[in-house]
C-alpha positions in Angstrom: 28.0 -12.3 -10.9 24.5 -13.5 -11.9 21.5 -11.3 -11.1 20.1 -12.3 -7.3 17.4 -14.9 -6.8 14.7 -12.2 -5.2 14.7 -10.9 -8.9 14.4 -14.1 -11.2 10.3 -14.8 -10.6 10.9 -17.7 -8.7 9.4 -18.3 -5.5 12.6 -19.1 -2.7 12.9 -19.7 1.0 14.2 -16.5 3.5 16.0 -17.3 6.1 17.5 -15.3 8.6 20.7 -15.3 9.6 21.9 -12.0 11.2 21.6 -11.2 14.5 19.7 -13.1 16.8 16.7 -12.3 17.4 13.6 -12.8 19.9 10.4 -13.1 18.5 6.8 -15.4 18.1 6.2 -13.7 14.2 4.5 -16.5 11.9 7.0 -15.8 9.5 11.2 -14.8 9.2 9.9 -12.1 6.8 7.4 -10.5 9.9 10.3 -11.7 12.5 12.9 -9.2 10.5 10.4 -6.3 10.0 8.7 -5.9 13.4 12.3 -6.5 15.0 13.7 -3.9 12.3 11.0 -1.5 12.9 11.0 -1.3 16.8 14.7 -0.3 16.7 14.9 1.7 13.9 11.8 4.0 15.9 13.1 4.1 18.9 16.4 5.1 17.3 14.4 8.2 15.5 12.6 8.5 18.8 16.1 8.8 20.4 17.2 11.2 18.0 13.8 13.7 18.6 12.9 12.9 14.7 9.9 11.1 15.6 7.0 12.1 18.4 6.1 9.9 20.9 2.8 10.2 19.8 3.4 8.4 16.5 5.8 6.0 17.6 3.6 2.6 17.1 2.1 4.3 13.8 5.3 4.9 12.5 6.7 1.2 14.2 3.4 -0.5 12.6 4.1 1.2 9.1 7.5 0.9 8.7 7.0 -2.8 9.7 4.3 -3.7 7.3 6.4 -2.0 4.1 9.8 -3.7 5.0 7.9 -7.1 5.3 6.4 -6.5 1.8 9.9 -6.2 0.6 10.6 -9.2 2.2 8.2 -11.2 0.7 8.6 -9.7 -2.9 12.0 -10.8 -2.5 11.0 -14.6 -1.3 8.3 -14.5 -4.8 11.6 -13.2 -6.8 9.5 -9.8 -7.6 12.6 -7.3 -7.1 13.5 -5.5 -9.8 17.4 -5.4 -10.1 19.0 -2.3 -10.1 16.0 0.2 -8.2 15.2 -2.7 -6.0 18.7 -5.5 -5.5 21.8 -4.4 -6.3 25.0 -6.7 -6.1 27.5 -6.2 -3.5 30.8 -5.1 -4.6 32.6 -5.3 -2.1 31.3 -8.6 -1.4 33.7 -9.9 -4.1 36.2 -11.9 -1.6 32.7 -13.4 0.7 31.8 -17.3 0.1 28.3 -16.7 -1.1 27.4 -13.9 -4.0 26.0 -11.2 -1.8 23.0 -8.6 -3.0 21.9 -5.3 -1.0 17.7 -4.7 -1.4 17.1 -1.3 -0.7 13.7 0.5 -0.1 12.7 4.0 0.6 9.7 4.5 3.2 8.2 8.2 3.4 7.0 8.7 6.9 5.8 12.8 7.1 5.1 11.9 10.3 9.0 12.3 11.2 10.0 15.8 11.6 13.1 18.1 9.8 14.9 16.2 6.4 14.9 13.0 7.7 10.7 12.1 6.4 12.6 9.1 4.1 13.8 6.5 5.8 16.4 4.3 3.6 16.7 0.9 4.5 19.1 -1.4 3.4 19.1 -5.2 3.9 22.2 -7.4 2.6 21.9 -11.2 1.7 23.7 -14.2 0.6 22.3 -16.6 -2.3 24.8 -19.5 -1.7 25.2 -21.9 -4.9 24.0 -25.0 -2.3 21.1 -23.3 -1.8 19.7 -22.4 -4.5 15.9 -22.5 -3.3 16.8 -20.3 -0.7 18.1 -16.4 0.0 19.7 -15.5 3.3 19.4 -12.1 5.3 22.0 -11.3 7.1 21.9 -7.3 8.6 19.3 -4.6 8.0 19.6 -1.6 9.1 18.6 2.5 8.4 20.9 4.3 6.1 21.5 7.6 8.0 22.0 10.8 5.7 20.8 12.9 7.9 24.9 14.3 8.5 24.9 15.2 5.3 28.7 14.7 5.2 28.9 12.1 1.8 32.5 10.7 3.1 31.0 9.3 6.7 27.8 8.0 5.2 29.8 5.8 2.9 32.3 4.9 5.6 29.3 3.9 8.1 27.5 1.6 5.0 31.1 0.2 4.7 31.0 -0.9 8.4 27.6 -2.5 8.1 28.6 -4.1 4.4 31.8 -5.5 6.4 29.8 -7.2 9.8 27.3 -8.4 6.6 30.3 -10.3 5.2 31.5 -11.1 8.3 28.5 -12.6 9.0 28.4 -14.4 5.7 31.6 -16.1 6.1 30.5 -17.4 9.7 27.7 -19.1 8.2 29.2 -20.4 5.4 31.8 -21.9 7.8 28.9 -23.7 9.5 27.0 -25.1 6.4 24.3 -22.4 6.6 23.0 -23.5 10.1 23.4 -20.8 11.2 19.8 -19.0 11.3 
């Protein structure tokens, strides 16, 4: 599988094409990290890991350093292997498929849980090749501990990302 196309130095076109989502941001990039953000703090609010008090510090944070990843990925400025990874088990989808991971330190989230993992997974069709497409984002939660259900809970997000891949490949990539 060739390297992904947030990685070559090129400049290409995001698009999203995961869930649907509501939103007046200027750009897919901001549209994917405020949405992102909102639930992923009101999921650590849920949990009592982040204080009411910091919740649009930590929503306005978080947003701004997923959108940055976003648009490093559209200017091909990941680096492969810390940055984009392929997907393995991606091997039997109708698009090569990449994960971009990033790591954002919030101390403002209490107990072990002050790095919040986020993983994104695209598809960089061979159509398309100006364009990558995001299709799920979501916090990888270690916080169990337990090494065999934090794999099988990435595995059910890889799968709906596949899933999702597959749809939009059936529909030409109109999808978004």
């Amino acid at each position: 599988m060739a390297g992904s196309r947030a990685t070559a130095g090129r400049s290409v076109v995001y698009e999203w094409h995961g869930e649907h989502i509501e939103s007046c941001a200027p750009t897919p990039e901001r549209k994917v990290a405020d949405w992102f953000a909102a639930r992923c703090a009101n999921e650590l609010l849920g949990k009592g890991v982040l204080k009411a008090k910091y919740f649009n510090k930590f929503q306005m944070l978080l947003s701004a350093n997923v959108e940055e990843g976003l648009l490093a990925a559209s200017r091909g400025q990941l680096r492969p292997g810390s940055d984009v990874i392929p997907l393995a088990r991606s091997k039997e989808a109708p698009a090569p498929m990449f994960e971009f991971h990033w790591w954002f330190h919030a101390s403002m989230l209490s107990g072990d849980e002050r790095q919040v993992l986020v993983r994104h997974y695209d598809a960089e069709p061979a159509d398309h090749t100006g364009a990558i497409f995001g299709l799920l984002i979501h916090r990888k939660d270690v916080s169990s501990g337990d090494d065999v259900a934090i794999h099988d809970e990435q595995d059910d997000f890889i799968d709906v990302a596949i899933e999702t891949c597959s749809r939009c490949a059936e529909g030409g990539w109109a999808c978004g």
